[in-house]
Steps between C-alpha positions, in 0.01 A plus 500: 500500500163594348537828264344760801766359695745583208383857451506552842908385545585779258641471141799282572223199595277626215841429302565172634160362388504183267764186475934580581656138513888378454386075520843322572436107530722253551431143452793248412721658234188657366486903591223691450559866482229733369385832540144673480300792498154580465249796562172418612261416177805356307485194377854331480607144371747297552604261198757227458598174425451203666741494818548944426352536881213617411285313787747511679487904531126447521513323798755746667297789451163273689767411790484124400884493421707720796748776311848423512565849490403807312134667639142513470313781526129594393342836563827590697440221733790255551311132507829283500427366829094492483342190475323395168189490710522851595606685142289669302571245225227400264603171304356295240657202446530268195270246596242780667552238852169591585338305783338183368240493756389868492265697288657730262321804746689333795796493336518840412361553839774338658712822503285731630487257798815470577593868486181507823207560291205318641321248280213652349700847416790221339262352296300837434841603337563172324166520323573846398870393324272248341280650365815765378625153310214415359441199770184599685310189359821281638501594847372160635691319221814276660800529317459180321188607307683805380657531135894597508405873431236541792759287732729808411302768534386359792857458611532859385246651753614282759845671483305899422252437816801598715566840359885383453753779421710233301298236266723219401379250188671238454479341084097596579405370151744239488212213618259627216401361124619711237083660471454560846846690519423728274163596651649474829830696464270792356265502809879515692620772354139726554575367866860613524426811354260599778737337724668822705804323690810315360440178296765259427432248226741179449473348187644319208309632232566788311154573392331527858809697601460721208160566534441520842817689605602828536869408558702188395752412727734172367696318700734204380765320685353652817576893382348740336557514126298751328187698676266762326158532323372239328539721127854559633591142532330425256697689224820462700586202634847419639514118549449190292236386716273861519568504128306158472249591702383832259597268194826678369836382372727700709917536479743683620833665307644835443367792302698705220241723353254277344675177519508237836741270481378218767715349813409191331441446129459780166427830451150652497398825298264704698329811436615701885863679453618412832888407677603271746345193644140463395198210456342459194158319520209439173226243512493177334223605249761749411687197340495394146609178376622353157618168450703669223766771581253839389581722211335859478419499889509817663589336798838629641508231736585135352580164698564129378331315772341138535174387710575383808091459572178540435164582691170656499524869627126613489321498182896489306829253548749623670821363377821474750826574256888448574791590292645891445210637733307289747143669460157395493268553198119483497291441157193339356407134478490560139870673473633242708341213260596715161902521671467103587618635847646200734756437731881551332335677187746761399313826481615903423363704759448916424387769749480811392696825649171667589400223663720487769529704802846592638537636882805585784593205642 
């Protein structure tokens, strides 16, 4: 439906406009069993561990995968039954699949043409997205004498040239070297800003879906465990694995006024008065550790705990510890060397109150 269509149909199509999906899969013993909504210009994706679903959802929403129930509908129009040919379904896939033997302006062109456009109009358009990625010196290139980055943003106008009212990207930066991704994923994002449909972007990694998203949607175990903005999720996360991914310890217990006693383990002093079931999260460079039991500290938070492990976090260690609390602790080379830090060490680990952040479970 294009939008003077929309306008025309009266406000309950003007209302309809954007992404409403219920994705029920069944494969096996594994169901999938997601919902998702979207208006056009959002930007929405889907994280999750390995096995979550999250291709899996991808490829329901481009028709590769048939719905085992639940319903698809984009811009009010029900596409459960259309053919993948015949959606208006952009997708970018993680290893671009661009034709080997084409130019990178016939393989943008390539859409145009099959949606009727004759050739030199296709490739009239092609050269345009092009030149919109930067490419217009590429056009003759074959996809083997193009870096990762132009193979994606090649990829990328390929999947645009059809005017699509749902763009699916599937781990786009996944294939890239840590320099180009970080040129690349900022070219992305001006892209997906200007972008004025749904987008749908699958990924593992929390920093492409953090900067690139509007909405974080995170799926484990084939359901939907936590979805909201990126600063949302970010502050608040409510499973082991989202806390991992935004770098937080993360537990679970039972409020009484400043105090949380944990489902599993001690107490922990926080500075929120809040009752009933609650998480408490803080960062590992929150964490202090003595190899001595502290005197003086200010710390109202204190924990005998041993290293379990070791390993380089970024410019600090990051050091894995077991005994009252199970937490993670970051600090300097030099701290770790001054604390003789190795596995089974016996350490005393201190968090202050103020560092901590206590929320309704």
């Amino acid at each position: 439906m294009t939008d003077t269509a929309a306008r025309q149909a009266g406000p309950e199509a003007a209302e309809a406009q954007g992404l409403d999906a219920r994705l029920v899969v069944e494969r096996g013993s594994f169901r999938l069993d997601v919902a998702l909504a979207a208006a056009p210009g959002d930007v929405v994706a889907v994280l999750g561990p390995n096995g979550a679903g999250k291709t899996t959802a991808l490829r329901a929403l481009a028709g590769l995968v048939p719905l085992t129930e639940g319903h698809l509908r984009l811009d009010g129009a029900s596409l459960e039954r259309t053919p993948p040919e015949s959606r208006p379904v952009g997708v970018v896939f993680q290893d671009y699949l661009l034709f080997p033997h084409l130019s990178a302006l016939d393989n943008v062109a390539f859409g145009p043409r099959c949606q009727g456009a004759g050739k030199s109009a296709a490739r009239a358009q092609a050269a345009a997205w092009l030149d919109r990625m930067g490419l217009a010196g590429h056009a003759a290139a074959k996809p083997r004498r193009l870096s990762g980055g132009q193979a994606q943003r090649v990829a990328l106008a390929r999947a645009l040239a059809t005017h699509p009212r749902l763009l699916l990207l599937d781990e786009p930066l996944a294939a890239l070297d840590a320099r180009t991704r970080l040129e690349v994923r900022a070219q992305l994002r001006r892209h997906l800003a200007e972008f004025e449909a749904v987008a749908v972007l699958v990924t593992h990694d929390p920093l492409d879906a953090m900067v690139l998203a509007d909405r974080l949607v995170v799926i484990e175990h084939g359901r939907v465990v936590q979805e909201g903005t990126p600063s949302d999720i970010a502050r608040h996360p409510r499973t082991d694995y989202i806390a991992q991914l935004v770098g937080l310890n993360l537990y679970r217990g039972r409020a009484e006024a400043h105090t949380v006693r944990l489902d599993a383990g001690p107490s922990i002093t926080t500075t929120e008065e809040l009752t009933g079931p609650v998480f408490v999260a803080f960062r590992p460079s929150a964490v202090t550790l003595f190899r001595d039991r502290p005197r003086g500290t200010s710390a109202r938070n204190l924990w005998r705990c041993a290293v379990a492990g070791l390993e380089t976090h970024g410019d600090q260690i990051r050091a894995d510890l077991t005994g009252d609390l199970t937490l993670a602790a970051d600090l300097t080379t030099v701290a770790a060397a001054e604390l003789d830090l190795r596995p089974g060490a016996p350490v005393w680990a201190t968090v202050k109150a103020a560092q901590t952040h206590a929320y309704p479970a």
